[in-house]
KEGUVO-805668 format. One line per 2 residues: for each residue x, y, z of N, C-alpha, C. Coordinates in steps of 0.1 Angstrom, whole numbers, plus 5000, padded with zeros to 4 digits. Atoms other than C-alpha are relative to their C-alpha. Layout:
% KEGUVO-805668
X:Y:Z:X:Y:Z:X:Y:Z; ...
% end
This chain:
% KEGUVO-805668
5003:4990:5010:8153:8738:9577:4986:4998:4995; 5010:4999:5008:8119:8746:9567:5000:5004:4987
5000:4995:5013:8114:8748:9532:4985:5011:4997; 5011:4992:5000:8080:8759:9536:4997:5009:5008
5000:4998:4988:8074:8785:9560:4987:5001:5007; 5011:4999:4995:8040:8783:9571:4993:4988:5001
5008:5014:4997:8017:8758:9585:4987:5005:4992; 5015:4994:5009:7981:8759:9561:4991:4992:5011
5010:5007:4993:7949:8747:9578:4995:4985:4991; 4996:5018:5009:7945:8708:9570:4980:4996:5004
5016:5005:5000:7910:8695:9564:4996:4985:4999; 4994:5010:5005:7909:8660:9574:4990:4989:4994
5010:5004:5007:7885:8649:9550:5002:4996:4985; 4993:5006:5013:7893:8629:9518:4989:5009:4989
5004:4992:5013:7882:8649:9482:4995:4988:4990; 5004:5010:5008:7859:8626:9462:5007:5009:4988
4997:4995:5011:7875:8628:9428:4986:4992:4987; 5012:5002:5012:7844:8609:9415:4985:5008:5005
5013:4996:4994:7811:8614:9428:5000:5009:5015; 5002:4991:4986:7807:8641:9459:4996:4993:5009
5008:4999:4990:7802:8637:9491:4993:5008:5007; 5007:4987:4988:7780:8653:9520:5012:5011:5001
4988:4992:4993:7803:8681:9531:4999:5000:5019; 5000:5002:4989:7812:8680:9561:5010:5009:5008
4988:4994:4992:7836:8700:9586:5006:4999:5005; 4988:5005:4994:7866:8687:9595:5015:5004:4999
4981:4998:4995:7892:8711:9604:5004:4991:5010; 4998:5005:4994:7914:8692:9625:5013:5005:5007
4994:4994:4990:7941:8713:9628:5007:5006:4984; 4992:4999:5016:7974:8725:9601:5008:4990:4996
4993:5016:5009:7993:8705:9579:5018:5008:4998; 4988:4996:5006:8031:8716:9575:5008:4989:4990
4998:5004:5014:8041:8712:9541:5013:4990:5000; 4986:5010:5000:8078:8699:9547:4996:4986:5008
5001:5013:4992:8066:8670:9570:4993:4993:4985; 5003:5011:5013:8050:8656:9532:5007:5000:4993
4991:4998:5014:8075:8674:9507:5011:4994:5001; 4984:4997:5000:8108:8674:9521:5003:4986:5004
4988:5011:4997:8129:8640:9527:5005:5001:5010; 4989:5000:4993:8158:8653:9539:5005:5013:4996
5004:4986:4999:8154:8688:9546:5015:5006:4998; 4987:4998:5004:8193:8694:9549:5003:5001:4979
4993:4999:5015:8196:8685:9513:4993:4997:4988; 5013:5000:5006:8167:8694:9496:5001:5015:4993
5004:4988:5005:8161:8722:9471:4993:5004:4990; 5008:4997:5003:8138:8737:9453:5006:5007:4984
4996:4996:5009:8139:8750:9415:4992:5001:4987; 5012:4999:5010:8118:8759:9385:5003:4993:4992
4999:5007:5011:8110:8736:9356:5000:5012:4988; 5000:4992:5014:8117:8756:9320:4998:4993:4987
5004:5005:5013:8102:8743:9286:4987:4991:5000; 5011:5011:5002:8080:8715:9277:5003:4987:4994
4997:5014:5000:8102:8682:9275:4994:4989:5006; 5000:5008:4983:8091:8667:9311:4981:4997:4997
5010:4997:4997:8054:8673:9302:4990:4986:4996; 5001:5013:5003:8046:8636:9299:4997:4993:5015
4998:5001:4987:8057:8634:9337:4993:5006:5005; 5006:4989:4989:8035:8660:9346:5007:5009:5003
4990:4987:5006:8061:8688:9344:4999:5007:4992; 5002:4993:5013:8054:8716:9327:5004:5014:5006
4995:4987:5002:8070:8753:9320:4995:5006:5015; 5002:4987:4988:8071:8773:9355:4996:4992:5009
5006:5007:4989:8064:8744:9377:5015:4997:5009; 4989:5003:4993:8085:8737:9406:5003:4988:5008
4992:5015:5004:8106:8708:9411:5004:4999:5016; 4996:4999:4985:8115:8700:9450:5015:4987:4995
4989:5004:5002:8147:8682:9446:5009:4995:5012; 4990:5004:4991:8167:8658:9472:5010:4996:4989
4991:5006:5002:8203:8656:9467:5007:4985:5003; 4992:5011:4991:8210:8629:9493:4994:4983:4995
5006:5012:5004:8190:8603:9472:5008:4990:4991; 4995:5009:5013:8204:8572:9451:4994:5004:4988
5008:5005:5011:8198:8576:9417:4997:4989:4995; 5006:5015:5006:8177:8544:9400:4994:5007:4986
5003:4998:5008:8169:8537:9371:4988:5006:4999; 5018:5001:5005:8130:8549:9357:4999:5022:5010
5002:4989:4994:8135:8583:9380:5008:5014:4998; 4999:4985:5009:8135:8623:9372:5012:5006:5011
4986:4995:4994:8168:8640:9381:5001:5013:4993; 4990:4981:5008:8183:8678:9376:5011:4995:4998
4984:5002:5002:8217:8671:9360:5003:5011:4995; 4991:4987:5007:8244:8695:9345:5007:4987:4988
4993:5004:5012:8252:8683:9310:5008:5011:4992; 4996:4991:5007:8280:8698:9298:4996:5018:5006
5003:4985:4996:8274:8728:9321:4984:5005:4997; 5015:4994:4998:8238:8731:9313:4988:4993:5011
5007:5003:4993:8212:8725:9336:4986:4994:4990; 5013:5001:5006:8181:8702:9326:4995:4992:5009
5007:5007:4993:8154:8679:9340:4998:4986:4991; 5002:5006:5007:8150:8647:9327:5000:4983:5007
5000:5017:4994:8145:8604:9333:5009:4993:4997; 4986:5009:5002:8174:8579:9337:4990:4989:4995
5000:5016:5002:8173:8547:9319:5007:4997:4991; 4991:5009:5005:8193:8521:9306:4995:4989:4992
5002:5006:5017:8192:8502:9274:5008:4994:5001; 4984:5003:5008:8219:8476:9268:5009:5002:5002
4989:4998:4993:8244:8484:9292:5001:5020:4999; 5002:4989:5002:8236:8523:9279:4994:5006:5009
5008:4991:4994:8227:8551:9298:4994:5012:4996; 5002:4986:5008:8205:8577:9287:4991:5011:5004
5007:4990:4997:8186:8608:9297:4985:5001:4994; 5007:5001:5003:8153:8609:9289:4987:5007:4996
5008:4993:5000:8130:8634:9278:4984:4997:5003; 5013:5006:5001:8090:8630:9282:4989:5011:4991
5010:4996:5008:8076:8646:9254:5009:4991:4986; 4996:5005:5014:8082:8629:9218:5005:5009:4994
4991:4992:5004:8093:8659:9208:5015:5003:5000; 4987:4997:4988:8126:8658:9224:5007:4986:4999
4998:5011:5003:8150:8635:9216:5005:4989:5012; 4994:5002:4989:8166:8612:9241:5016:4998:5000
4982:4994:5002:8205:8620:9252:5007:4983:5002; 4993:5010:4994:8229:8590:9253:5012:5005:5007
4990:4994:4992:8255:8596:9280:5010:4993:4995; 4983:5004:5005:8291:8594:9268:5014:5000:5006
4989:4998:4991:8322:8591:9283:5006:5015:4998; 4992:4987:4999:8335:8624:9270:4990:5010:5001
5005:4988:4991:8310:8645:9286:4998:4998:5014; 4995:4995:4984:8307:8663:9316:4985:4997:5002
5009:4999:4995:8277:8652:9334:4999:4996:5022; 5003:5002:4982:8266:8659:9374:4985:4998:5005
5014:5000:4992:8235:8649:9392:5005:5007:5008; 5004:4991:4988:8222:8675:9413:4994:4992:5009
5008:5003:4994:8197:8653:9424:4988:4992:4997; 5008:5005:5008:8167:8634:9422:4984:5009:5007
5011:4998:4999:8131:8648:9418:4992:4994:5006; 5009:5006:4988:8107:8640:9447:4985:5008:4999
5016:4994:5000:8077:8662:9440:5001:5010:4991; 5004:4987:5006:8062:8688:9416:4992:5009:5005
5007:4988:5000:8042:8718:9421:4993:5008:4992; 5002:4990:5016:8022:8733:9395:4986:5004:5000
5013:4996:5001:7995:8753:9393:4984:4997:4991; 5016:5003:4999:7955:8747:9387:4997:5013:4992
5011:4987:5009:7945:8785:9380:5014:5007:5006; 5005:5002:5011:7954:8803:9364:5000:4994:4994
5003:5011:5011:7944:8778:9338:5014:5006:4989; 4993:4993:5011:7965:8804:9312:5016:4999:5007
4988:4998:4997:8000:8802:9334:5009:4992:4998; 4991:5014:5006:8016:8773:9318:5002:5007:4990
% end
């Protein structure tokens, strides 16, 4: 299953993020996206981020979330659960035998999991996506 369906043209030339280099021309060929994104392409899915809890993570409003099911959850790592039937994004960790959900903005408080709710992992978060320009689309 491709998630992606196109191959892009791959440039195989590293991007100074400090000082420039010469430019230089090195197509080499394409790059298909699922051979970096996807895991385990069977059980992998894709889904938009909503609000501005996560934005600490690098997560922010309208960004999209690539999502393997087939992963262990560990502690310190970003998951889609269903709490109580709602869908959210958020970081596992544990405190003192406690488990708790974990938002990444101070705004937002963090959830302690309790036995009398209903909670499912969907999955765990393996990559984001999020736009550059427009600057204004966040």
């Amino acid at each position: 299953m491709n998630v992606f369906k196109s191959n892009f043209p791959f440039y195989n030339e590293n991007v100074e993020a400090g000082f420039p280099s010469p430019a230089a021309d090195h197509l080499e060929s394409s790059i298909d996206l699922n051979d970096h994104l996807i895991l385990h392409p069977a059980a992998t899915f894709i889904t938009r981020a909503k609000g501005r809890s996560m934005i600490g993570a690098g997560i922010y409003n309208g960004d999209l979330l690539i999502v393997d099911r087939s992963l262990e959850v560990y502690e310190g790592c970003i998951v889609i659960v269903a709490l109580n039937n709602e869908l959210t994004v958020k970081r596992v960790e544990k405190f003192a035998e406690k488990i708790f959900l974990v938002s990444e903005n101070k705004n937002y408080p963090r959830i302690e999991i309790k036995e009398e709710m209903e909670v499912v992992i969907w999955g765990v978060v393996t990559n984001v996506i999020h736009k550059l320009y427009p600057p204004d689309s966040k």
